[in-house]
VEXDREN-2710 file (C-alpha; in Angstrom, 1 decimal):
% VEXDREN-2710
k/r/px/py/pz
1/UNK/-7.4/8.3/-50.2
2/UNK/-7.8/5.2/-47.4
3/UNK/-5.8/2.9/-45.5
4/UNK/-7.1/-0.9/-45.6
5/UNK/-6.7/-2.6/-42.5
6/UNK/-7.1/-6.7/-42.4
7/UNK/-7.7/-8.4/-38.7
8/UNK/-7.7/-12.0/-39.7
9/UNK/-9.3/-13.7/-36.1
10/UNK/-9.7/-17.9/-35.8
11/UNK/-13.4/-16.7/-36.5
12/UNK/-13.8/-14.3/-39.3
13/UNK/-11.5/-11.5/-40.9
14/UNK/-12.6/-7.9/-40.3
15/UNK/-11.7/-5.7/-43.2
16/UNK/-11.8/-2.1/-42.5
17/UNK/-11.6/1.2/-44.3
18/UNK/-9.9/4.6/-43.2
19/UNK/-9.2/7.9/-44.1
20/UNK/-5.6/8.5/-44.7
21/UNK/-5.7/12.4/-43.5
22/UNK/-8.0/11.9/-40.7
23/UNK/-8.0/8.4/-39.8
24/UNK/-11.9/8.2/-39.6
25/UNK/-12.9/4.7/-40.6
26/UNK/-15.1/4.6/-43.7
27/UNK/-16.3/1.1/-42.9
28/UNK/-15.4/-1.8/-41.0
29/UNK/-17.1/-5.1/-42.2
30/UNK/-16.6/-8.9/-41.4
31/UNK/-16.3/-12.2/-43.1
32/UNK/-17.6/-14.9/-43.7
33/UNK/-21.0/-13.5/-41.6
34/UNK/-20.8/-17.1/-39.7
35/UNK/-18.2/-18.4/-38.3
36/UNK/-14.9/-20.1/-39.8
37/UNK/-14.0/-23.8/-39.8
38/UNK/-12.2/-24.9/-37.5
39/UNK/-11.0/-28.7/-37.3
40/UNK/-10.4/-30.6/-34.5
41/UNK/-9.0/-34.1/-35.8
42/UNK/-7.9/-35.4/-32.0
43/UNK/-8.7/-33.8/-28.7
44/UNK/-6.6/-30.6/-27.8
45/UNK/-5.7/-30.0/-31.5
46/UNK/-7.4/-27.2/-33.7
47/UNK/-6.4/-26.6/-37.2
48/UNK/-7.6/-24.2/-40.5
49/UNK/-7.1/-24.3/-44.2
50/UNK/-5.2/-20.9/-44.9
51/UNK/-6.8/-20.7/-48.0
52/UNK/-10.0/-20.2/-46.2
53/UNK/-8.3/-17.4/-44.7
54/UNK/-7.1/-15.6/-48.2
55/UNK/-10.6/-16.5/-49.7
56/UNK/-12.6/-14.7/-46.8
57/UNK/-10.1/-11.7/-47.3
58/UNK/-10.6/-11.6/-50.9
59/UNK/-14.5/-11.3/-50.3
60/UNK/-14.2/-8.7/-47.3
61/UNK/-12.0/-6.4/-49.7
62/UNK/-14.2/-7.0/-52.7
63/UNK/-17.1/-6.0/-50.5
64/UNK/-15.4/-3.1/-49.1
65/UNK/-14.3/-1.5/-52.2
66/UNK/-17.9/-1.9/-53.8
67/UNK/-20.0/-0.9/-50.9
68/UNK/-18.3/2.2/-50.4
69/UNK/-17.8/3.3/-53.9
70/UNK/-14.2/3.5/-53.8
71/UNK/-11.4/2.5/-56.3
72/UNK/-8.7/0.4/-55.9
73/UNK/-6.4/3.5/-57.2
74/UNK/-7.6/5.3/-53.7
75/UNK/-6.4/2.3/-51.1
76/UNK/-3.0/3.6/-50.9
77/UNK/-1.5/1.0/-48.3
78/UNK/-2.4/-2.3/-46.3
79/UNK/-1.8/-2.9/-42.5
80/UNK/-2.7/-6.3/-41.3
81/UNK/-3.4/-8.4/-37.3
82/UNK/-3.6/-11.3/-37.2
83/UNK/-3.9/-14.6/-34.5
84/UNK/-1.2/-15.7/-32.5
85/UNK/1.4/-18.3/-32.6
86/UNK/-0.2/-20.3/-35.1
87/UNK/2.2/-22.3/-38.0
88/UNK/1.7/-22.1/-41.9
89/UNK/3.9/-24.5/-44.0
90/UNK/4.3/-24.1/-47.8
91/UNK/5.9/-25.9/-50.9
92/UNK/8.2/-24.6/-52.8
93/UNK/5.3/-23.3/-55.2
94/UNK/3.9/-21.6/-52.2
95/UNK/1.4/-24.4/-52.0
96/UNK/0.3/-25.2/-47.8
97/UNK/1.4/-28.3/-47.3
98/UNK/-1.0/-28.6/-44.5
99/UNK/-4.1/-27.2/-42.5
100/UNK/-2.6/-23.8/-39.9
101/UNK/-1.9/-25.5/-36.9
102/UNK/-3.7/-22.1/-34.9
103/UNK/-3.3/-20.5/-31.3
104/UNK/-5.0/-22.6/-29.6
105/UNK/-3.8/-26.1/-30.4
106/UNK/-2.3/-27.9/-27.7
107/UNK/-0.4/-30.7/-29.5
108/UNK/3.1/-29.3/-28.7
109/UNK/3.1/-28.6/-25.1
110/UNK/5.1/-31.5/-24.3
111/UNK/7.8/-30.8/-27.0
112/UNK/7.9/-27.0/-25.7
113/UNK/8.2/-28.3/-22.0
114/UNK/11.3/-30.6/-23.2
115/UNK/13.3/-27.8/-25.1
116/UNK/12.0/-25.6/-21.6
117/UNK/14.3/-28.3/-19.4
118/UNK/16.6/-29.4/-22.3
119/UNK/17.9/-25.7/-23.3
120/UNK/17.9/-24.2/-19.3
121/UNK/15.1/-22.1/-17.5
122/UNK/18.3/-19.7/-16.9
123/UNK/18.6/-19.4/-20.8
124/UNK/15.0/-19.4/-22.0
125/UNK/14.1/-16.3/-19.5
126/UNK/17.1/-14.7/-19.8
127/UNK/17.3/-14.9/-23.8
128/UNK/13.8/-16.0/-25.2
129/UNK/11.5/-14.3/-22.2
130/UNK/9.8/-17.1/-22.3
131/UNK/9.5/-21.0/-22.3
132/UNK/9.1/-22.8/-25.7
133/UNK/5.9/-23.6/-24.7
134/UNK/3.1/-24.2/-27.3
135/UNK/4.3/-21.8/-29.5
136/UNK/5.3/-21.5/-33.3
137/UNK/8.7/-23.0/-33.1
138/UNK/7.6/-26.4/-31.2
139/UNK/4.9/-26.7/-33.5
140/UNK/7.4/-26.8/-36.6
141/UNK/9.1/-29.4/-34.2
142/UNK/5.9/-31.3/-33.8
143/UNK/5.4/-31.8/-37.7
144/UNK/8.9/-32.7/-38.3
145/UNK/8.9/-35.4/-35.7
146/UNK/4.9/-36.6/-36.5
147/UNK/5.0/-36.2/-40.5
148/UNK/8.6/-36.6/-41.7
149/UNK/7.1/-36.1/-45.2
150/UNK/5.2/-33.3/-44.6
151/UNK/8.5/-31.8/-43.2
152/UNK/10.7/-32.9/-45.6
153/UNK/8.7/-30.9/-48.2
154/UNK/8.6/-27.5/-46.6
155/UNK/10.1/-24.3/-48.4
156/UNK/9.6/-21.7/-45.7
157/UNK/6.8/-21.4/-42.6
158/UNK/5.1/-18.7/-41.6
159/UNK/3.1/-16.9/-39.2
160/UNK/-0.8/-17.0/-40.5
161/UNK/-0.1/-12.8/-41.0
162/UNK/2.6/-13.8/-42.8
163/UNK/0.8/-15.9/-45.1
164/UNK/-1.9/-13.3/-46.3
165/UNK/1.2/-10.6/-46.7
166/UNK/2.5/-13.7/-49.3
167/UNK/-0.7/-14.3/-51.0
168/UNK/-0.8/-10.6/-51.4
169/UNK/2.4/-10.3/-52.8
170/UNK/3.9/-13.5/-53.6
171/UNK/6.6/-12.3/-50.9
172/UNK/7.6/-14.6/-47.8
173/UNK/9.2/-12.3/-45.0
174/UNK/7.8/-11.7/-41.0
175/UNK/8.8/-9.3/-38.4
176/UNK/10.8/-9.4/-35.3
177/UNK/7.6/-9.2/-33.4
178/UNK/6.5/-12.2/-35.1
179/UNK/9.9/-14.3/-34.4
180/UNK/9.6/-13.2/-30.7
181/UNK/6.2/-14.7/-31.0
182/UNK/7.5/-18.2/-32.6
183/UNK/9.7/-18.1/-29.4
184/UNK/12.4/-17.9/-32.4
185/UNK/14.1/-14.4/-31.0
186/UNK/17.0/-14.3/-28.9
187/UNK/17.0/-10.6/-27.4
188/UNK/20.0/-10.5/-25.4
189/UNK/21.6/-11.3/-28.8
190/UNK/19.1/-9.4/-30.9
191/UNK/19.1/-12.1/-33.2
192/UNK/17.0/-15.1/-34.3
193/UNK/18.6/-17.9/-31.8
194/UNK/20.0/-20.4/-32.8
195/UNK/20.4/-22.5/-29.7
196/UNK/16.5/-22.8/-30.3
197/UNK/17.0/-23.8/-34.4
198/UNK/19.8/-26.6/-32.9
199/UNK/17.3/-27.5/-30.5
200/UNK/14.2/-28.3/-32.4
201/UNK/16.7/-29.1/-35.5
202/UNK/15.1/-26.1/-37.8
203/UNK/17.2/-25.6/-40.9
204/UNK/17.8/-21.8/-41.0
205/UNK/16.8/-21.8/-45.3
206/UNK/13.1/-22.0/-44.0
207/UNK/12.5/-19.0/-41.8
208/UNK/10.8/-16.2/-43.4
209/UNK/13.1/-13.2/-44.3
210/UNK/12.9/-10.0/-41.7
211/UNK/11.1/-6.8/-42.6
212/UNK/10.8/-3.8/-40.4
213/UNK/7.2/-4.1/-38.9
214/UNK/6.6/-0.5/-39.7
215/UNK/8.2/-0.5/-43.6
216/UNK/7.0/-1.3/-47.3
217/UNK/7.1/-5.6/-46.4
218/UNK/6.3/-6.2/-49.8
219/UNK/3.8/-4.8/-52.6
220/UNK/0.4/-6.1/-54.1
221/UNK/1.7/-8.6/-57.1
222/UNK/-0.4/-8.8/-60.2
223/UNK/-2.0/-12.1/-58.9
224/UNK/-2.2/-10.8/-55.7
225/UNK/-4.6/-7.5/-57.5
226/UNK/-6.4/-9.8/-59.9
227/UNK/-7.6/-12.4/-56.8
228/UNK/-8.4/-9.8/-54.2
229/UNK/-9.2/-6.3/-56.0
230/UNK/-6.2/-4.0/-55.0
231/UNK/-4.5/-2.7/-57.4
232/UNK/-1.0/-3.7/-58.5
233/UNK/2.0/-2.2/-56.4
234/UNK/-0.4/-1.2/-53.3
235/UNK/2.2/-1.6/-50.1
236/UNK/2.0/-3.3/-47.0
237/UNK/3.4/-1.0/-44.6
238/UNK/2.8/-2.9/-41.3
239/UNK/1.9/-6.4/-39.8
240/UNK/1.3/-8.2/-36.3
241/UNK/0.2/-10.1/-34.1
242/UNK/-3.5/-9.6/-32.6
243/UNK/-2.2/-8.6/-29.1
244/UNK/0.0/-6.2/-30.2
245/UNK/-1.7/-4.7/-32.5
246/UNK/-4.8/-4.3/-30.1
247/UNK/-2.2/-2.4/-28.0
248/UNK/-1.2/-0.4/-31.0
249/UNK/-5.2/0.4/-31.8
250/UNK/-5.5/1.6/-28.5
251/UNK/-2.2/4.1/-28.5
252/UNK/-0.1/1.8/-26.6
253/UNK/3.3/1.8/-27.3
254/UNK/5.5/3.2/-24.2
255/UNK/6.7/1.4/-21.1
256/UNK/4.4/2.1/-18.3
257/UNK/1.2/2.1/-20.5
258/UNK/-1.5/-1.1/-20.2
259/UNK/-4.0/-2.3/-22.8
260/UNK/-6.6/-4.8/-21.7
261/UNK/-9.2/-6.5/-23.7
262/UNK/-12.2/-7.6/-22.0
263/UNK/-13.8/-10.0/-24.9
264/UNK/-14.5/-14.4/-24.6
265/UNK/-11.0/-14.3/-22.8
266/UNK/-9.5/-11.4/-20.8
267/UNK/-6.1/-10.3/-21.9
268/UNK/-3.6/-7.0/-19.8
269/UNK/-0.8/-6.2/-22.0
270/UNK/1.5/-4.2/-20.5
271/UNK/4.8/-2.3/-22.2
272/UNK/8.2/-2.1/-20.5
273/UNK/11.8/-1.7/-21.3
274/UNK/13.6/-4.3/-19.4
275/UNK/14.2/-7.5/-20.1
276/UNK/13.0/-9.5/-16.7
277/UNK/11.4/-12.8/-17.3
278/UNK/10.9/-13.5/-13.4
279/UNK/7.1/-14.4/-14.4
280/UNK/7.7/-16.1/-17.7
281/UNK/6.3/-19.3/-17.1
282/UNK/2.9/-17.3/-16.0
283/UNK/3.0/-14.0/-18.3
284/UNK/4.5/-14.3/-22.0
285/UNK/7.4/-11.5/-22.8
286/UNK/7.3/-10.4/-26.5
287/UNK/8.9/-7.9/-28.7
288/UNK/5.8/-5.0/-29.1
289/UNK/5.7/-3.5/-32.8
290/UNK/7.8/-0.4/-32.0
291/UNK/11.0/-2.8/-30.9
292/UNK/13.6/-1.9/-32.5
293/UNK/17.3/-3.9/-32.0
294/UNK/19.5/-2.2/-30.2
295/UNK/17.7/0.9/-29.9
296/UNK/13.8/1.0/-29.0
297/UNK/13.9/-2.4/-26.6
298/UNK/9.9/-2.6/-25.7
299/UNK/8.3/-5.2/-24.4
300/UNK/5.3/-6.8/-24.3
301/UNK/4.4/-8.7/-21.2
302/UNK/0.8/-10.8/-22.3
303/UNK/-1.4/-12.3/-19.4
304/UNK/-4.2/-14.0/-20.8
305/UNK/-7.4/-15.3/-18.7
306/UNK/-9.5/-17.8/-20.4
307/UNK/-12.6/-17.5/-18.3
308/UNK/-13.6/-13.8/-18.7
309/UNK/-16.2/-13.1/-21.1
310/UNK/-17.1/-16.4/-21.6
311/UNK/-18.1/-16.8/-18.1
312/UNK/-20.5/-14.1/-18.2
313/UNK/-22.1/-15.5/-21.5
314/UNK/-22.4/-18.8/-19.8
315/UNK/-24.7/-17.5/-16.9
316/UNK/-26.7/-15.5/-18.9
317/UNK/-27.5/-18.3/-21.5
318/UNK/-28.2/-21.0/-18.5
319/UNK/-30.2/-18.0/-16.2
320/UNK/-34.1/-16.6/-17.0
321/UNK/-32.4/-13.4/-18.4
322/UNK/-33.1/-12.2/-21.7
323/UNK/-29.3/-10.0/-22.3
324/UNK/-26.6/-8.6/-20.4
325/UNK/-28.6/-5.6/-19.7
326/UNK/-31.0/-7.2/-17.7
327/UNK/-27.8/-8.9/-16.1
328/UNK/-26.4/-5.9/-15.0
329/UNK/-29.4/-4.3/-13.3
330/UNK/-29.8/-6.8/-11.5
331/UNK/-25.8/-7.4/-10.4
332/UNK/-26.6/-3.4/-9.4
333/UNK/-28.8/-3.9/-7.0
334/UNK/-26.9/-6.4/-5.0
335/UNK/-23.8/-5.1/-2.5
336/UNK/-19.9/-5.2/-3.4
337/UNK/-19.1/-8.5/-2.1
338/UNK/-22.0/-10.5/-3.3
339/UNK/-23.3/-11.2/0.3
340/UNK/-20.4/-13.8/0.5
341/UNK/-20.9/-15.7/-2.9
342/UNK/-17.9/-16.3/-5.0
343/UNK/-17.5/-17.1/-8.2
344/UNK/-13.9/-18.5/-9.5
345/UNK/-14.6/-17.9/-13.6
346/UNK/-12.1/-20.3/-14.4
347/UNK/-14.1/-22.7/-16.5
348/UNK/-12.5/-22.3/-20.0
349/UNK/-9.6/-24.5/-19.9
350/UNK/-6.1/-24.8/-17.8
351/UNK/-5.1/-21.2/-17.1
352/UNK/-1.5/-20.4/-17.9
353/UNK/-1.7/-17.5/-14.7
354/UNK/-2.3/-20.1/-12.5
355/UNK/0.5/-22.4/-13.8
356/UNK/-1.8/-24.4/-15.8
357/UNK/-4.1/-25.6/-13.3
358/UNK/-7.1/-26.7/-14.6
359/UNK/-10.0/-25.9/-11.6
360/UNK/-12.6/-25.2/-13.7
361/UNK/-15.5/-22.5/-12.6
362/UNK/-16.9/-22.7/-8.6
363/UNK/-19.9/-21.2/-7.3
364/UNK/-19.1/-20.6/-3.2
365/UNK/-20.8/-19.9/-0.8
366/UNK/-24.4/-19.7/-2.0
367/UNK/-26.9/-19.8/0.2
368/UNK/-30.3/-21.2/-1.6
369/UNK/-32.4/-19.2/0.9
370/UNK/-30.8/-16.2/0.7
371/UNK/-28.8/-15.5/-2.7
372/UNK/-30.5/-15.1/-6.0
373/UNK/-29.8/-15.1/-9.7
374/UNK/-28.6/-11.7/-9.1
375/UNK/-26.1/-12.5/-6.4
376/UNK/-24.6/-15.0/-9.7
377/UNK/-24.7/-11.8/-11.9
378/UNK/-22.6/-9.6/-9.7
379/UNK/-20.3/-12.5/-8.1
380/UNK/-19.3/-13.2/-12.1
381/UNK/-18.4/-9.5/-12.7
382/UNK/-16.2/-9.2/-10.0
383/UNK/-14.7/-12.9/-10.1
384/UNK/-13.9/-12.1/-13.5
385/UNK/-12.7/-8.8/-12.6
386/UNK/-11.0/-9.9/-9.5
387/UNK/-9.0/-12.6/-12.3
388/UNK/-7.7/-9.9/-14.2
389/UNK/-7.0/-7.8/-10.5
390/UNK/-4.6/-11.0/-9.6
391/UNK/-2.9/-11.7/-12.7
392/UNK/-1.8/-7.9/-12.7
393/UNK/-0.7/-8.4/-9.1
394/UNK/1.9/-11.2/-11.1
395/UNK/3.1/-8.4/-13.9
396/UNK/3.1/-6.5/-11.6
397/UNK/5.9/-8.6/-9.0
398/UNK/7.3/-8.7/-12.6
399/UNK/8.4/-4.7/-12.7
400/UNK/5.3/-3.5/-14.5
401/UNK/4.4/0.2/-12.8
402/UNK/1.0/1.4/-14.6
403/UNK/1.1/5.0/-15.9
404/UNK/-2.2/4.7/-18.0
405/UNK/-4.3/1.5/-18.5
406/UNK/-6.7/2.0/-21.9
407/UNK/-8.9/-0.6/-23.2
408/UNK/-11.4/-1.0/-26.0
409/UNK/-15.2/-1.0/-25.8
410/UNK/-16.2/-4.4/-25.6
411/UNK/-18.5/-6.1/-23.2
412/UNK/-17.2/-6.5/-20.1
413/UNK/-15.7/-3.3/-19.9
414/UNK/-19.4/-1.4/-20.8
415/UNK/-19.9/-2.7/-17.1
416/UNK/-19.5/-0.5/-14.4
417/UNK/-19.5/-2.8/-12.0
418/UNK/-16.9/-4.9/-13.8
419/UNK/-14.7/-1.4/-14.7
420/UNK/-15.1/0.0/-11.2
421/UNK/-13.9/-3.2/-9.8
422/UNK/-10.8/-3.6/-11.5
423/UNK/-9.9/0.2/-11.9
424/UNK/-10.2/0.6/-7.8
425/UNK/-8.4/-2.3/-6.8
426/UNK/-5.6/-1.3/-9.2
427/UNK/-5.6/2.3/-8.1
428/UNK/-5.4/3.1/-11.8
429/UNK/-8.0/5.1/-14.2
430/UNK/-9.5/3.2/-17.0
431/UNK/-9.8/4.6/-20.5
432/UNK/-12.4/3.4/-22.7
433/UNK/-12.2/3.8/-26.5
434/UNK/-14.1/2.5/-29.3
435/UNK/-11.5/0.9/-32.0
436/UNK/-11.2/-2.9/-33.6
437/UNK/-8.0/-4.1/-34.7
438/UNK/-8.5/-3.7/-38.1
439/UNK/-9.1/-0.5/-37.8
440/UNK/-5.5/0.3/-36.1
441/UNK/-3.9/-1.9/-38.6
442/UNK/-5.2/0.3/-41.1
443/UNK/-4.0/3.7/-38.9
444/UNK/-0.9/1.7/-38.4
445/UNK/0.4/2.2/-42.4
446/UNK/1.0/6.0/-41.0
447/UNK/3.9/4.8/-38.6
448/UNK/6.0/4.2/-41.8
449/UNK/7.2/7.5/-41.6
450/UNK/7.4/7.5/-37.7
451/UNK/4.3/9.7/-37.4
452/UNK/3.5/8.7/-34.1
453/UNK/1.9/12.2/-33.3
454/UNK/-0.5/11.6/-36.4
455/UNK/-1.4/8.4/-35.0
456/UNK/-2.2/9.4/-31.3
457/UNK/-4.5/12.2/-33.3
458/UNK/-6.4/9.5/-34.5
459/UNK/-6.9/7.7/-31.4
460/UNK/-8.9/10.8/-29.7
461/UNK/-12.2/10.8/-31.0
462/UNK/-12.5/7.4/-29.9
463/UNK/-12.0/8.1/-26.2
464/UNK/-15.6/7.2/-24.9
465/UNK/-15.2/7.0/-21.0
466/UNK/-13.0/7.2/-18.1
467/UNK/-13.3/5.0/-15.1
468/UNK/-11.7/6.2/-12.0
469/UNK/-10.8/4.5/-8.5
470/UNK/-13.4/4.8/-6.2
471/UNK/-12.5/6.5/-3.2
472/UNK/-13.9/4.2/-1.0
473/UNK/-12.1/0.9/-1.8
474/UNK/-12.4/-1.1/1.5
475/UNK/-15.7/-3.0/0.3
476/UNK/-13.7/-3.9/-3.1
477/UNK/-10.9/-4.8/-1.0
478/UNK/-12.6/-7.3/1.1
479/UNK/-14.6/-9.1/-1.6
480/UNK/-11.4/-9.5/-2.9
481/UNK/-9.3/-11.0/-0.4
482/UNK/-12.4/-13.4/0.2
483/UNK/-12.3/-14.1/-3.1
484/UNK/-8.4/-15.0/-3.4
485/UNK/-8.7/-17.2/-0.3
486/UNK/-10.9/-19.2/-1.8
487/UNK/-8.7/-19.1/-5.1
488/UNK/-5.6/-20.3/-3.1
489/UNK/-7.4/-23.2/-0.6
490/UNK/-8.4/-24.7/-4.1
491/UNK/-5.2/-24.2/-5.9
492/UNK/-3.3/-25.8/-2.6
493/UNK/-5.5/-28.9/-3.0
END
């Protein structure tokens, strides 16, 4: 008998298949093989037909189930992750009305900014954790003031995760986690807030209904089974956001414990218990997937950093190197430090960490008759590193204490120099596993009984590595004081 675990990205949807005793994953498999659509119909905006979404994840089950010889009867529960922030809007037939309006659109900055100054800073961090920002809820605020129409038409919106659950089951309803996302949950209230509904003027009749986010959501209706290949009455036991349930694949659930993600962008998501918002406007608070009102109050605190991965990528692709391989070898044989050259990876768009400055990347320091492209190679590692090194410094000032920092297997962190970096300057060890998303949304569909034991069991054959501080950390330390001077004469200018 398996779990089926759905990670619906803004590029393709992983599907994966696990074992319900074990947890071992069966399979884990991706469509479309090319990348999504995405449309960009002005600058800053980025859009997706959610239909595209549930054809892709009709295709990836279809696949799964044949490929594997399995029967529909044997898939005994669904867990789905899915992207961020992003707004679905649907007809009263369930129809979109619309393309997704997805993470990374920027069209409703200004409206979030308003409600920011309109509704109070003192209100908005002490009761939303965050500012409105460019989230779900001034998104929904956008459309109603852009296409009166469009908005005058809408049944319910949802979270894209909320959509496939509907398509599966003809059943609108998101999660807590997913409200605190919208920047829709009040938490010193424990209640969807309405002071942000009379805000952006949201009629209440077209929020989604609530469902536990560990709980049987809603079940596979017989449209639902005869478009995607489950069988009738299969449950979906659990949902969230991508962050979240990166955390969750990667045993995260308790205050104290970190997980970081070291793909295109960098992300350290960190759990706590109190409420604090001191950093809001740099570091996004959200409810993690084991809240709980009024009695399991964690927190997410997300600080993303555009220019990780993609920083690297960019070198290699404009360098004479043939992979990252040959980039690391030669970033080995250069000192900590870089003999002085400096390299602010910063080049992906107006960071949120650094209050939504815009500085773009900067070589420094490079001296053409000295430094080589492997100077570039290691200077990128540890800027990028030394990114992730000062937003944690922010959490940190926030009240985040580190008891265990775990991160999955992806490319910057199968760098030693990047891992040693970060894991010596932090003072904390670094545990590597090897997990997707999908694959803890499946292992999630076990938490609907509270098993959290049987999850962490599944977690341990996945451990791959541990990095641990150096014990020499003055050469780390000094590259990386350079490295933040530079940071803050540009950042003053």
């Amino acid at each position: 008998m398996y779990f089926l675990g759905i990670d619906l990205g803004s590029s393709s949807i992983k599907i994966a298949l696990v074992d319900r005793i074990s947890g071992r994953p069966l399979a884990v498999l991706q469509e479309p093989q090319k990348e999504m659509s995405m449309y960009a119909p002005q600058q800053g905006w980025a859009e997706q037909n959610p239909n595209d979404w549930w054809h892709f994840t009709c295709k990836g089950i279809q696949r799964i189930i044949e490929e594997n010889k399995v029967t529909k009867e044997q898939i005994l529960g669904i867990g789905i992750a899915y992207q961020m922030h992003g707004l679905v809007v649907v007809d009263k037939d369930g129809n979109p009305l619309r393309n997704a309006i997805i993470w990374c659109d920027s069209r409703a900055v200004g409206i979030g900014n308003k409600a920011y100054s309109d509704l109070g800073h003192n209100f908005c961090d002490g009761h939303l954790l965050n500012s409105p920002g460019n989230f779900t809820a001034s998104k929904l605020r956008w459309v109603q003031e852009n296409e009166p129409e469009t908005f005058a038409k809408i049944h319910k919106f949802m979270l894209p995760g909320d959509f496939l659950a509907f398509r599966f089951s003809d059943k609108i309803n998101t999660t807590v986690s997913g409200l605190s996302e919208a920047i829709l949950w009040d938490f010193k209230k424990d209640q969807i807030s309405q002071e942000v509904l009379g805000q952006y003027t949201i009629p209440s009749q077209i929020l989604p209904d609530v469902v536990d986010t560990f709980s049987e959501q809603a079940t596979v209706s017989t449209t639902g089974s005869q478009e995607s290949g489950l069988a009738v009455a299969t449950p979906i036991l659990y949902r969230a956001g991508d962050q979240p349930n990166n955390a969750l694949s990667l045993n995260v659930f308790l205050p104290g414990e970190v997980a970081a993600t070291g793909g295109t962008s960098g992300v350290m998501y960190a759990i706590t218990d109190n409420l604090s918002a001191k950093e809001c406007s740099r570091v996004n608070n959200f409810a993690h997937v084991n809240y709980r009102s009024k009695k399991t109050r964690t927190i997410g605190k997300l600080l993303c950093i555009n220019g990780a991965g993609i920083q690297y990528r960019w070198l290699m692709n404009n360098l004479s190197v043939t992979s990252y391989e040959e980039m690391n070898q030669l970033a080995s044989e250069v000192e900590i430090g870089s003999e002085g050259v400096c390299i602010l990876p910063f080049g992906n768009g107006a960071e949120r960490m650094l209050l939504h400055a815009d500085i773009g990347t900067r070589i420094v320091n490079l001296n053409l008759n000295r430094h080589h492209k492997g100077h570039l190679c290691r200077a990128a590692l540890e800027g990028i590193a030394f990114s992730f090194v000062y937003g944690f410094e922010i959490m940190q000032s926030d009240g985040i204490r580190p008891t265990v920092i775990r991160a999955g297997n992806d490319n910057l962190f199968r760098s030693e120099i990047f891992s040693n970096t970060l894991t010596t300057l932090i003072g904390q060890q670094i545990e590597i596993y090897d997990t997707t998303g999908a694959i803890g949304a499946a292992r999630a569909c076990v938490l609907i009984d509270d098993d959290y034991q049987q999850f962490a069991s599944f977690t341990k054959d996945d451990h791959v590595l541990t990095y641990m501080p150096k014990k020499e950390k003055a050469a780390y330390g000094d590259a990386y004081e350079k490295w933040k001077k530079e940071l803050n004469l540009i950042l003053k200018h």
